[in-house]
C-alpha positions in Angstrom: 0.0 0.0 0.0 1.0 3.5 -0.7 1.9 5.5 2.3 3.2 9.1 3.2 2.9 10.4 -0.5 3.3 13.7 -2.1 2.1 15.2 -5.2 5.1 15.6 -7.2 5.9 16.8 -10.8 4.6 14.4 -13.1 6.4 13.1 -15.8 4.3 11.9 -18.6 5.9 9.7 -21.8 6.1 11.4 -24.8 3.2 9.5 -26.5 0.9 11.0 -23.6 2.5 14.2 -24.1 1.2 14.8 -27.7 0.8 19.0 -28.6 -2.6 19.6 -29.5 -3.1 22.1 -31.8 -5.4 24.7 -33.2 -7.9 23.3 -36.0 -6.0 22.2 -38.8 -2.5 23.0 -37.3 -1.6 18.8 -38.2 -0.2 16.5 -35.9 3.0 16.6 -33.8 4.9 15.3 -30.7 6.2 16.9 -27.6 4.7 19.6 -25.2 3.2 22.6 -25.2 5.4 25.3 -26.9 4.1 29.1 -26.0 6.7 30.3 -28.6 5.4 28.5 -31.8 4.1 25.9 -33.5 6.6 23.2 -34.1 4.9 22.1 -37.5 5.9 25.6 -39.5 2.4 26.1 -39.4 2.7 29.7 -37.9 -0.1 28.5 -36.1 0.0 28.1 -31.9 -0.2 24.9 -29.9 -3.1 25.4 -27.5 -3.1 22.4 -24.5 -6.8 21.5 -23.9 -7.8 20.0 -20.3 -10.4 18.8 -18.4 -11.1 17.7 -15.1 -13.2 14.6 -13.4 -16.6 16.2 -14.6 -16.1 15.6 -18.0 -12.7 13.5 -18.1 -14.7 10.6 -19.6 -15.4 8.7 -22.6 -19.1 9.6 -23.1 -17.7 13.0 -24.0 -16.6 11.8 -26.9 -20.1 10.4 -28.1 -21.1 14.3 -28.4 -18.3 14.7 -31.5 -18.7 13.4 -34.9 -16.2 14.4 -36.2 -12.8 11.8 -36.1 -9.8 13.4 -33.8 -12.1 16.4 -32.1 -11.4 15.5 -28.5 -7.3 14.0 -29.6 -4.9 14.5 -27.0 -7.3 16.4 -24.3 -5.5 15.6 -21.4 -7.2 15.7 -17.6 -7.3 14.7 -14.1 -9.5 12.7 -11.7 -9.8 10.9 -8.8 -8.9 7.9 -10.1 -6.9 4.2 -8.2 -5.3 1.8 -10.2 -8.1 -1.0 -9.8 -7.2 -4.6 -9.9 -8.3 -6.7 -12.0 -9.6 -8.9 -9.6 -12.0 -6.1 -8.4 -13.1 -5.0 -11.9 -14.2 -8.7 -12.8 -16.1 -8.6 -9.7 -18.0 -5.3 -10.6 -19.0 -7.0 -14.3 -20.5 -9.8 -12.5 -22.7 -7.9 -10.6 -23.2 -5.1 -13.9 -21.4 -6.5 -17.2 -22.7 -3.6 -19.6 -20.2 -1.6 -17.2 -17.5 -2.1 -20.7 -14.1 -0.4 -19.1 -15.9 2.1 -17.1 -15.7 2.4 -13.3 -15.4 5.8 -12.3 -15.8 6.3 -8.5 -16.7 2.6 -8.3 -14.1 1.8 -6.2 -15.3 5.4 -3.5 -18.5 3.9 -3.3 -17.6 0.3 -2.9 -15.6 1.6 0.1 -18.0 4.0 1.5 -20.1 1.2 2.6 -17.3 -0.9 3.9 -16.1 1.9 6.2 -19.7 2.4 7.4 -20.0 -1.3 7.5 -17.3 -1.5 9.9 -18.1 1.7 12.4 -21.3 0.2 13.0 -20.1 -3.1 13.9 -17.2 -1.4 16.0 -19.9 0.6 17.7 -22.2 -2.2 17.9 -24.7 -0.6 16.9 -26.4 0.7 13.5 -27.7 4.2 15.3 -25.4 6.9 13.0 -25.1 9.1 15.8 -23.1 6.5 17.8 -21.3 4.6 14.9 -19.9 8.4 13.5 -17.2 8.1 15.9 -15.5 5.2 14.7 -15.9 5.8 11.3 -12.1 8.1 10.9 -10.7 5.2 13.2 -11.2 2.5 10.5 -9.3 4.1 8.0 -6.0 4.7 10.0 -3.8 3.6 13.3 -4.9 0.6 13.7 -4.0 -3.3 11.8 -3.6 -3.0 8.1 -6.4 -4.9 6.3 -8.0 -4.8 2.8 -10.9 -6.8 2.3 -13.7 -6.5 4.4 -13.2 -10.3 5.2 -10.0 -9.5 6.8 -11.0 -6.5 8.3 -14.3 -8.0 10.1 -11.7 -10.6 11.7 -9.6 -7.9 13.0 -12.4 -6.3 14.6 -13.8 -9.8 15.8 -10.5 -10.2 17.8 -11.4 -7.1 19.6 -8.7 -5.1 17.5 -9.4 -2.1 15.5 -9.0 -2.0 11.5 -7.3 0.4 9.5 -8.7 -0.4 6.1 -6.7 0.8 3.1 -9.2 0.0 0.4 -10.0 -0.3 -3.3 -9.2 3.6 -3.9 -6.0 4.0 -1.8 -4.9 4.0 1.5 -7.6 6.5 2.6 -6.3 7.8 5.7 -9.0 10.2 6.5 -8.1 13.3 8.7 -10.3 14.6 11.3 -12.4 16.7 8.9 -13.9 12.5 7.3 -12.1 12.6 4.2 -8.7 11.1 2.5 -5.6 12.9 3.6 -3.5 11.6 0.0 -5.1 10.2 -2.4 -4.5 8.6 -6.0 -5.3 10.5 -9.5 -5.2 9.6 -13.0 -4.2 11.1 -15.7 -6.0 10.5 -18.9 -6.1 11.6 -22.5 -8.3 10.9 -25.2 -7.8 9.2 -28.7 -8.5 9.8 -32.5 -11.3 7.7 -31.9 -12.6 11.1 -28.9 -12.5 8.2 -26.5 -10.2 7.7 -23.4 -7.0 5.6 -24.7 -6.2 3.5 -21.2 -2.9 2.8 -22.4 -1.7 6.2 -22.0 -3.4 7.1 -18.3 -0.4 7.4 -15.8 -1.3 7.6 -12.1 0.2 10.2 -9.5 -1.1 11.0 -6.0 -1.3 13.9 -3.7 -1.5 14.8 -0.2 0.2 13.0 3.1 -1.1 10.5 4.8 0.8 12.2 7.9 -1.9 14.7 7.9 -4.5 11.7 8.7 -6.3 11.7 12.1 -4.9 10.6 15.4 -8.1 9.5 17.1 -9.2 6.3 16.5 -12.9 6.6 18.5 -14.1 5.2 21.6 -13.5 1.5 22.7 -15.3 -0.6 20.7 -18.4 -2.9 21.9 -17.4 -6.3 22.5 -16.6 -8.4 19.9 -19.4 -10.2 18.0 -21.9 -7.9 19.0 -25.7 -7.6 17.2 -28.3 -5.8 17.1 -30.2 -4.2 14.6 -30.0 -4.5 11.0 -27.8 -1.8 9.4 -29.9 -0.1 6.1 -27.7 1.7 3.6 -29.3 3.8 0.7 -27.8 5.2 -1.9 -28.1 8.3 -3.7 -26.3 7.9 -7.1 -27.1 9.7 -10.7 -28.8 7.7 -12.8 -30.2 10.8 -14.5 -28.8 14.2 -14.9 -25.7 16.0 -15.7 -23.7 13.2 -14.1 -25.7 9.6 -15.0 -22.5 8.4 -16.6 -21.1 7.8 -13.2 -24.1 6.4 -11.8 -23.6 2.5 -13.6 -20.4 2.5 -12.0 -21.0 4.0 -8.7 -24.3 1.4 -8.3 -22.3 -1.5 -9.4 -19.8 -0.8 -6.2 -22.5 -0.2 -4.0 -24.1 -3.5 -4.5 -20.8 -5.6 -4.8 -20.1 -4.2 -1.5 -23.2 -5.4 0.2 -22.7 -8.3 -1.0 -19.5 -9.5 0.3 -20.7 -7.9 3.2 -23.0 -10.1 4.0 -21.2 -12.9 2.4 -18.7 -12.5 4.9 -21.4 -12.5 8.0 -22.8 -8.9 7.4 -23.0 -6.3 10.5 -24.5 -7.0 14.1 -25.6 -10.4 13.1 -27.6 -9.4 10.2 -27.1 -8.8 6.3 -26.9 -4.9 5.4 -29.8 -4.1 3.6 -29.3 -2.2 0.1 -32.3 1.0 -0.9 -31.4 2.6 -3.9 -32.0 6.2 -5.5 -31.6 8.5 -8.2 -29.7 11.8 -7.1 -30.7 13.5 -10.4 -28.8 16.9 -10.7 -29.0 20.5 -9.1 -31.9 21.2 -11.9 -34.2 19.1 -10.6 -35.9 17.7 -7.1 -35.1 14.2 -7.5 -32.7 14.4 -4.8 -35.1 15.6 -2.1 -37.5 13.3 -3.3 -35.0 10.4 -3.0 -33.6 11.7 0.4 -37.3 11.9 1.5 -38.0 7.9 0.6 -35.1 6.9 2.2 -35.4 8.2 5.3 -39.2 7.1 5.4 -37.1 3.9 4.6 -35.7 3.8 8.0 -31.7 4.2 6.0 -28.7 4.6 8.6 -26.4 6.0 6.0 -26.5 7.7 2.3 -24.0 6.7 -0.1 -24.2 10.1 -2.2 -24.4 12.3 -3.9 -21.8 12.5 -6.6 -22.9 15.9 -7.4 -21.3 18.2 -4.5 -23.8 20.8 -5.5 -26.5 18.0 -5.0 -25.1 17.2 -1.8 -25.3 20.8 -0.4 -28.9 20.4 -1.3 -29.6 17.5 0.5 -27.1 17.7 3.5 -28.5 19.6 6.2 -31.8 17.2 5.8 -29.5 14.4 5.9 -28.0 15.2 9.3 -30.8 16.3 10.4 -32.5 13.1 10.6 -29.5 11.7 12.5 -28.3 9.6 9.4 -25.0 9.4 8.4 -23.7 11.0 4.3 -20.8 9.5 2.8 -19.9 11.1 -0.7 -18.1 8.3 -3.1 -17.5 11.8 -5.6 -18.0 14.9 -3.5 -15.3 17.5 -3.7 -15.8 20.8 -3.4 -13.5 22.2 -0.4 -16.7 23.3 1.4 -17.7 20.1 2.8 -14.6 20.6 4.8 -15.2 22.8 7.2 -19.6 22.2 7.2 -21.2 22.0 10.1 -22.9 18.6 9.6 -23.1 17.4 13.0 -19.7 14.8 12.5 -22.7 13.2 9.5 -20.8 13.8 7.0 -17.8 11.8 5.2 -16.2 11.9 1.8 -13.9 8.7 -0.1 -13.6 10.7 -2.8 -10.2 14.1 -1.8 -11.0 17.3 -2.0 -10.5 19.7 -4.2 -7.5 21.3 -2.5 -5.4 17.8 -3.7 -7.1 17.2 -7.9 -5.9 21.1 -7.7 -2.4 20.2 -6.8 -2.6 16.8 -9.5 -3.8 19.4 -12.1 -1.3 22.3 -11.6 1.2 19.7 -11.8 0.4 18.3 -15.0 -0.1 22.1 -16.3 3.2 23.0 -15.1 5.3 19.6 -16.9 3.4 20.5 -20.1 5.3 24.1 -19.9 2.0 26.1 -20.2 3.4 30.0 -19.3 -0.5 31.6 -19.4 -3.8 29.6 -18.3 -7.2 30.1 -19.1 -9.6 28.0 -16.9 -13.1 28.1 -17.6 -15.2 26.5 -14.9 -18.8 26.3 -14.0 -20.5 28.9 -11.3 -21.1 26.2 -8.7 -19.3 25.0 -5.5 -17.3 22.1 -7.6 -16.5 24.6 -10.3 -15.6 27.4 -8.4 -13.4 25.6 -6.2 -11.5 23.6 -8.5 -10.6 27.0 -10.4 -9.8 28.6 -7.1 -7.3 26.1 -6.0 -5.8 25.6 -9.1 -5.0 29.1 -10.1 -3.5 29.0 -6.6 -1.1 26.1 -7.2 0.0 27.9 -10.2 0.9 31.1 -9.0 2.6 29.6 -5.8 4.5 27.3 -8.5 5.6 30.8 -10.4 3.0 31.9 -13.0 1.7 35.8 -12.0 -1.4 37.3 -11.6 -1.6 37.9 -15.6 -0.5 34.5 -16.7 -3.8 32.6 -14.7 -7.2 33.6 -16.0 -10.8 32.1 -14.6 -13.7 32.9 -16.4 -16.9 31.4 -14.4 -20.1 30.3 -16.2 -23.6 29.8 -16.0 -23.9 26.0 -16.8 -27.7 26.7 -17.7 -26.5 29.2 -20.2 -27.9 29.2 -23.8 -24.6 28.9 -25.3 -20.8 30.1 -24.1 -19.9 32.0 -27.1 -19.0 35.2 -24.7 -16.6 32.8 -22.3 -15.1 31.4 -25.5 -14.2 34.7 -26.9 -12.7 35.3 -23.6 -10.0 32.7 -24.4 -9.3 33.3 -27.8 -8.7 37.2 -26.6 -6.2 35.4 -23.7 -4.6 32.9 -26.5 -3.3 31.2 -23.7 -0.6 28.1 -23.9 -3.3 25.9 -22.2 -7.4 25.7 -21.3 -9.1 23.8 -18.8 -12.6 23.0 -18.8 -14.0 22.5 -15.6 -17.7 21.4 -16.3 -19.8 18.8 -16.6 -22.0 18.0 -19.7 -22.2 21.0 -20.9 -18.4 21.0 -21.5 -18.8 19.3 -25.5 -20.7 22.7 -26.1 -17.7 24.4 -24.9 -15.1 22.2 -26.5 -17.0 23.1 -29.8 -17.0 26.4 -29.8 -13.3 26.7 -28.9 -12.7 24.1 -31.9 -14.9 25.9 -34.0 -12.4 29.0 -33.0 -9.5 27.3 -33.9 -8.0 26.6 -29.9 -9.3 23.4 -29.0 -8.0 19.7 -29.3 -9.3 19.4 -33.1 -6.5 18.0 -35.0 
């Protein structure tokens, strides 16, 4: 297992580090060039980037045309899954293809509320919120919930480093390092796996010292634990939700294969998170409750989750976000409710700035959506940049209404910058965006 990691530089082969170009401008190798196009063209390189709203192959089925998305490089939460693990979640969902995003953070959500509740020996949230930081670090190393459950069965206490990384959470209930890809799309505007590289940020030194009260005795029952989830299958985000659900159940599975929690199997309710648009979350939170749940798995949406959050806690039921990762969940007052697999902001900012930086982009233009994950992502990236050297000048954001007719103004805005490279912080909205700078000659159109 990965311990006491940094976010370092990241150096990327030269077949991931292809330039992209403005429309037209051909096809070359090696990195972003601020002084020129490398191909005689007269015509400048322009880096295209995205982030893990839209880092994703069903981007790609918004583009006809062959080689529109070609070497858009991005970052996202993202583990190195085993095999092993991947096999199991095509079992349970085999239209999944190669797709798992956040499969693993939701898989492990409900293991880590699994365990609290047997540690606390009991399935009230309230009580089992304690333990839940204290499985994740200080204790004996373990990685399946088998091994875990024997550990705690001893009377010992678990640290479970588990399908996405070591975890480690820090006092605040989320992951004090954790892992992030690094993908790029194809010729074919889908995301070529051979060329995603894998880098982590954060320090598991930072993770929390208090490991809960003493646990109940070993072996204890009592109530059934109920876990509901609160995953997109519609909305801006529905591409993760296939995924996200396919984790859920696999984990309740071997849960219960492996004795379940206080005696009983964990029961499984399931719901639809929708997007910020719409209700559907409050109507799903609503059904769940009324559903006697103990703990939400959800929402991937942290917008959705601001939503829903208070009326969460409220009711005295624990929220763990497999996705969530706007910075504000941080600090919110949620009672010690609410807990996150999925790192904050403040480390995909660090991963990005990174990968920025080794592509030698001098002047940035990020364009991010006005909501908390677009805003803070922006924020903490421009951030990293100018503590790594960049000035004031060299970082732009421009900040959109994702309900917005069309984005020809923020567009414009970056093909006034001209800037080396342009992240796109969005979610499905970002093909309309990646159009219109392609149809202006400074996206990844090659």
């Amino acid at each position: 297992m990965r311990t006491r990691t940094y976010a370092r530089s990241i150096a990327v082969t030269s077949a991931a580090l292809v330039a992209l170009t403005a429309c037209g401008g051909g096809d070359d190798g090696g990195g972003s060039d601020s002084g020129g196009d490398a191909s005689g063209s007269g015509e400048k390189q322009v880096n295209i980037y995205g982030t893990d709203g839209n880092m994703g192959s069903t981007l790609g089925e918004d583009f006809e045309e062959q080689g529109a998305l070609a070497g858009m490089k991005g970052t996202l939460p993202l583990t190195e899954l085993a095999g092993d693990f991947t096999d199991r979640l095509l079992q349970v969902d085999p239209n999944l293809g190669n797709t798992f995003n956040y499969a693993g953070e939701t898989y492990d959500a409900i293991v880590i509320t699994a365990l609290a509740a047997q540690l606390a020996g009991t399935n009230d949230a309230n009580v089992f919120k304690a333990y839940v930081n204290g499985t994740t670090t200080g204790g004996e190393k373990c990685d399946t919930f088998q091994a875990c459950i024997d550990i705690v069965n001893a009377g010992g206490n678990p640290d479970y480093d588990g399908i996405s990384g070591p975890l480690a959470f820090v006092d605040a209930g989320e992951p004090a390092a954790a892992s992030f890809g690094i993908q790029q799309f194809g010729d074919d505007n889908a995301i070529d796996d051979s060329l995603t590289e894998f880098v982590l940020a954060g320090d598991e030194a930072n993770a929390t010292t208090d490991e809960g009260p003493a646990p109940a005795a070993p072996g204890t029952t009592g109530e059934q634990l109920v876990v509901g989830t609160l995953l997109p299958l519609t909305g801006d985000l529905a591409f993760l939700g296939p995924p996200e659900v396919a984790g859920a159940r696999l984990a309740v599975q071997e849960i219960n294969a492996a004795g379940g929690v206080l005696g009983q199997d964990v029961r499984l309710e399931e719901g639809d998170s929708g997007d910020a648009t719409t209700d559907t979350a409050t109507q799903t939170v609503d059904r769940l409750l009324q559903a006697g749940v103990n703990a939400i798995v959800g929402a991937a949406s942290s917008t959705v989750s601001l939503n829903v959050i208070d009326r969460i806690t409220a009711a005295g039921v624990m929220q763990i976000s497999p996705a969530n990762t706007s910075d504000q969940f941080t600090t919110y007052n949620d009672n010690g409710l609410y807990f996150r697999t999925a790192p904050p902001d403040v480390l995909q900012a660090r991963a990005l700035a990174d990968l920025l930086a080794a592509d030698g982009n001098n002047t940035v233009g990020i364009l991010a959506r006005n909501d908390s994950y677009g805003n803070g992502l922006a924020e903490n990236t421009r951030e990293n940049l100018l503590a790594g050297g960049l000035s004031e000048d060299q970082v732009v954001n421009v900040i959109y209404d994702p309900n917005a007719a069309n984005f020809d103004a923020e567009v414009q805005q970056m093909v006034e910058l001209n800037p080396d490279g342009i992240v796109v912080i969005g979610f499905n909205e970002s093909s309309r965006i990646i159009q219109g700078l392609n149809e202006n000659g400074i996206g990844p159109q090659r």
